[in-house]
C-alpha positions, 0 to 999 in steps of 0.5 A: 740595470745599474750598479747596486749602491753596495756594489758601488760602495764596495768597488770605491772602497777596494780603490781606496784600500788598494791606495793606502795599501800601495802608499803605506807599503803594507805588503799583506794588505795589497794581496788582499785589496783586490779580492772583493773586486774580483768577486764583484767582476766575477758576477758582472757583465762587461758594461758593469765591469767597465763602470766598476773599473772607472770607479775603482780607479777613481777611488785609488786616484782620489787617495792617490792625489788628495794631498794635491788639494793643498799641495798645488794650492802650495806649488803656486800660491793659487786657491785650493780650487786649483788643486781640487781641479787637479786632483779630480782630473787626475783622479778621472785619469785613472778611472778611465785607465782601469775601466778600460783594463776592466773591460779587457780583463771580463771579456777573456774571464772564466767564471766556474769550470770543470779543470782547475787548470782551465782556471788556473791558466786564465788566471795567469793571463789576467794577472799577465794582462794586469801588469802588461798594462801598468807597465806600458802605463809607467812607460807613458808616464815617465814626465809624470811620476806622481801619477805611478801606480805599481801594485807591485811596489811594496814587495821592494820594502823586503829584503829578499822579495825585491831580489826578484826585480834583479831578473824581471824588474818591477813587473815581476811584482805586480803580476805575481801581486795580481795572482795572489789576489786572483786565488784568494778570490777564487777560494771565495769564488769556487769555493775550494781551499785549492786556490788559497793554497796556490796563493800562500804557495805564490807568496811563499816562492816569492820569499823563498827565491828572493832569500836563495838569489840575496844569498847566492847574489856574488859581487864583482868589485871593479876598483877600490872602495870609496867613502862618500858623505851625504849632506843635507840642509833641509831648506824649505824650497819656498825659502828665497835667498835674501839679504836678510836670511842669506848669511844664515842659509849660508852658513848651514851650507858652510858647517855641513861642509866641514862636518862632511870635510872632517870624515876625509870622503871622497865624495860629498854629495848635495842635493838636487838644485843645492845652489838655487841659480845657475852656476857660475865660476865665480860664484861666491857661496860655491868657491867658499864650500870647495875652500872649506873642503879643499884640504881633503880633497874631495869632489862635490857632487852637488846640483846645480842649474846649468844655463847655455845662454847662447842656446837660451837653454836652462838644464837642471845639472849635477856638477863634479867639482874638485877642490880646485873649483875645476868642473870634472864632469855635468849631467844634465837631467833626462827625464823633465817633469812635465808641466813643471820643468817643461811645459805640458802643451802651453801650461808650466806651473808658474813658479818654476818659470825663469826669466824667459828660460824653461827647462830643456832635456840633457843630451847624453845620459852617458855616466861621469868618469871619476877616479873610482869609475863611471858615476851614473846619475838620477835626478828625482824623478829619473830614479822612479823611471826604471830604464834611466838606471838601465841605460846609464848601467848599459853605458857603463856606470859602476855606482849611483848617486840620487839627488833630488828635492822632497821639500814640496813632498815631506809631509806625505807618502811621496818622499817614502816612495822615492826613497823606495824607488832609489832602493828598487834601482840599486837591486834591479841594476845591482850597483850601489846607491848614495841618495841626497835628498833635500827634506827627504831620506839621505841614504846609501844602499848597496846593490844587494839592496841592504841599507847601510844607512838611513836618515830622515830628518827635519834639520842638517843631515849628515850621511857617510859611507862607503861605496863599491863599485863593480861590474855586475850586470844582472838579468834585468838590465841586459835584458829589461823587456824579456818578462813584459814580452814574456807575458805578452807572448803568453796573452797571445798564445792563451788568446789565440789557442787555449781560450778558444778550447775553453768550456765553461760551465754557467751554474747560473 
């Protein structure tokens, strides 16, 4: 029998709901978005639930990749119909994601049982079942972070609910997110008030332990504080550097520097890919930024692509420059964006193909050692991969710095996810974050997940602040697998034992 047209209409609009929840960070609306679909697979067989699965996730992976239909059209001066292609197979992508996780969840779903703790422990599992998977999924897309999906995300937009990410990471979110649902789907499903309490009660320990960790959180300073101050053009990245608009770019970059240069800072910090070709000692436009800041003597941190001619290799860097044009420290970017830095099979997105070179991954993801201690790096998309923090954290970083370059991603939800993402690193890792974004958020956060400061804006930005390093290790990074091994080991234990002593009660 085939899927009634309101189910199927009800299936595409939770997807599409739980999407706007997700991008618009509305946090009480993604502990409801999953509510009709669990009633839905509650009364549906398992080749429904498979079919339910792939056109919910159809319907997220629509609102998700819609802005592609102009966005890719964009990227390479190709039709609209590329982008279409693109967007309908990403969108496909995450249907088959989810009609597989919908299978996997109704084969082990309890529908109505005598013991509400029969109920209450399948839940658990499914919840568990439910970020298992979106973690392994993020961990497989790490070269293809447009294609995140966290349902957990929005809890970090709230001071004291993302605290919980200091013990369990991302993860942590996602299945107690999947568990409110779960029990306001079971007040509907039962039909007993029980189980909207359990979900007021899940939400209300989330508030509640995330308030008690932010103030019980004790920093452990290792040096002195330092004062950064973030600049930011804001230069379209379709923008060439010609002869006729050259003298006007550079000058932008000129009077950012002084701006930046008058607040004495330590640090000056640019964004990803600041000077649009690779370094070189020489170069005319660098030497005159580090001769306008010389006085102060700062260190510009400012990305730029390093090029290993002999290798023919091309990375995408972030330089430690001091006022002496001397080169203190390179990172080399870790995590490439696949089909866009590095190729996917044989396909890169022309625009980003150069002269025979195509991006390589750097080979060391140790931190720069600076003055103030050791200064970990994310490149873009690195701060949306949870483990670049950890390691760099691991090796010894006292601090972040984010550059990267929103300008393809300023008109939509893209560039508040990223900003997001940078503040999830800052609390998960408990080390404060400077963020310099090119048409993006300029931001500093400290590793207690305050935001000291925030700009968005159209024209030069200027961000300053101070930063201050420590060595604080939180749960999460000595340990970032326990909570998804934890949950895994639960699966199996309930699969293994208490799903097999399970009585069901078929009212039907």
């Amino acid at each position: 029998m085939g899927i009634k047209i309101n189910t199927l209409l009800i299936t595409l609009a939770s997807g599409l709901l739980l999407n706007f929840a997700n991008t618009h960070l509305w946090i009480l609306l993604i502990c409801i978005a999953l509510v009709p679909l669990f009633v839905i697979i509650n009364v549906s067989s398992i080749k429904k639930s498979i079919a339910i699965g792939f056109i919910f996730g159809f319907g997220i992976g629509i609102g998700m990749f819609s802005w592609m239909i102009q966005g890719v059209s964009h990227y390479t001066g190709n039709s609209s119909l590329y982008g279409v292609c693109v967007c309908i197979i990403s969108s496909i992508f995450l249907g088959l994601y989810f009609s597989i996780l919908f299978w996997v969840i109704r084969m082990i779903w309890v529908t109505k049982v005598e013991s509400n703790s029969t109920l209450f422990l399948n839940r658990l599992c499914v919840a568990a079942i439910w970020a298992i998977s979106e973690f392994g999924l993020a961990f497989v897309l790490q070269s293809f972070p447009l294609h995140y999906f966290r349902i957990g995300f929005p809890f970090v937009t709230n001071l004291y609910t993302i605290q919980l990410t200091s013990l369990g990471g991302l993860v942590l979110l996602s299945f107690l997110t999947v568990l409110i649902n779960l029990f306001i789907a079971d007040f509907f499903i039962q039909k007993k008030k029980i189980y909207l309490g359990y979900s007021f009660l899940t939400l209300a320990l989330m508030f509640v332990s995330g308030y008690v960790i932010f103030n019980t959180y004790t920093l452990d300073p290792v040096g002195k504080s330092f004062k950064v101050a973030i600049v930011s053009d804001n230069t379209n990245p379709e923008t060439k550097w010609n002869s006729e608009n050259g003298n006007t770019l550079a000058n932008n970059y000129f009077q950012l520097c002084k701006d930046a240069a008058a607040l004495r800072p330590d640090f000056i910090i640019w964004p990803e890919t600041t000077i649009p070709w690779t370094y070189n000692v020489n170069d005319d436009l660098l030497r005159e930024i580090i001769k306008i800041s010389s006085s102060g003597d700062p260190i510009h941190v400012i990305g730029i692509n390093n090029q290993d001619s002999i290798r023919k290799k091309l990375y995408n860097s972030i330089f430690y420059i001091d006022n002496q044009n001397k080169v203190n420290g390179i990172y080399n970017k870790q995590v490439l964006l696949k089909g866009i830095e590095e190729p996917l099979g044989r396909f890169l997105v022309p625009f980003l193909t150069q002269e025979g070179f195509v991006l390589s991954k750097g080979e060391s993801n140790q931190p720069i050692q600076t003055s103030f201690g050791k200064a970990g790096n994310l490149i873009c998309n690195e701060v949306v991969v949870e483990n670049s923090g950890v390691e760099q954290v691991k090796n010894g970083a006292n601090f972040f710095f984010n550059l990267s370059n929103d300008g393809w991603f300023k008109d939509n939800y893209i560039s508040d996810l990223h900003f997001y993402y940078a503040r999830l690193q800052a609390v998960e890792n408990r080390k404060d974050i400077c963020i310099a974004n090119n048409c993006g958020v300029n931001a500093i956060i400290n590793s207690d997940g305050v935001i000291v400061s925030e700009k968005k804006e159209t024209s030069n930005t200027l961000v300053s602040g101070t930063i201050q390093p420590n060595n604080n290790l939180s749960i999460f990074t000595k340990y970032p697998l326990f909570f998804p091994l934890f949950l895994t080991l639960f699966v199996l234990f309930y699969l293994l034992t208490l799903k097999f002593k399970t009585i069901r009660v078929d009212t039907n």
